[in-house]
Steps between C-alpha positions, in 0.01 A plus 500: 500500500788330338812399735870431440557291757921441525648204610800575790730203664846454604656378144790285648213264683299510242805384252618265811166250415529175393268447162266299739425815777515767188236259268292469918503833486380583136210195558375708734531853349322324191198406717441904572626571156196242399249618679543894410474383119184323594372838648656695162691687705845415404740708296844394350749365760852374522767398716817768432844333432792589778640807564863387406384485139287834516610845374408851474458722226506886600648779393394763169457400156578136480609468870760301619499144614573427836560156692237425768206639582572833588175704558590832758352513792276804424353330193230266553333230250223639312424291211624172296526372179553157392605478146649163291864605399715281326784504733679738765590785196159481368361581883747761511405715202124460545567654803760764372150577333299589773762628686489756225089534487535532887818660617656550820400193685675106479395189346578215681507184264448164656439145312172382575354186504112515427270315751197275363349207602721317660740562276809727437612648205853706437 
């Protein structure tokens, strides 16, 4: 069985780290990150850029773009996608595009940046 396991914390600590505590803190998520591709059981995994530069995409047809992460509280996550867009537009009309294969939900659209040995990459 394949899990998405999601990563929760309080944002403003997390964004109140000195570079030495955050890089502490990805030496040793790198250690399990290690390990689990040593077993082959790793997927694709990245650390999600802050809310304040997150929006939402909901609505019909193309949807419209909202500040923030604005999921209701009856919806829950079911699924991601992480696609290479050029910039914020690009993001926005890939997703205007499966807002339109999937309608009636939100997309939430978040920078990422991708996790890999001991390294990060926006």
């Amino acid at each position: 069985m394949i899990y998405a396991i999601l990563a929760y914390h309080v944002e403003a600590d997390v964004m109140s780290w000195t570079p030495e505590q955050d890089a502490a803190l990805m030496t040793d998520l790198m250690q399990v990150r290690e390990r689990l591709m040593r077993e082959g059981r790793l997927g694709p995994s990245a650390r999600l850029g802050e809310t304040r530069k997150a929006c939402t995409l909901r609505g019909p047809g193309n949807g419209m773009v909202i500040d923030g992460p604005f999921a209701e509280t009856k919806e829950q996550l079911l699924g991601f996608f992480i696609i290479d867009c050029s910039d914020l537009d690009d993001a926005i009309a890939t997703t205007a595009e499966l807002a339109r294969a999937n309608p009636g939900g939100a997309y939430e659209l978040r920078p990422v940046s991708v996790l890999r040995a001991n390294r990060s990459f926006e």
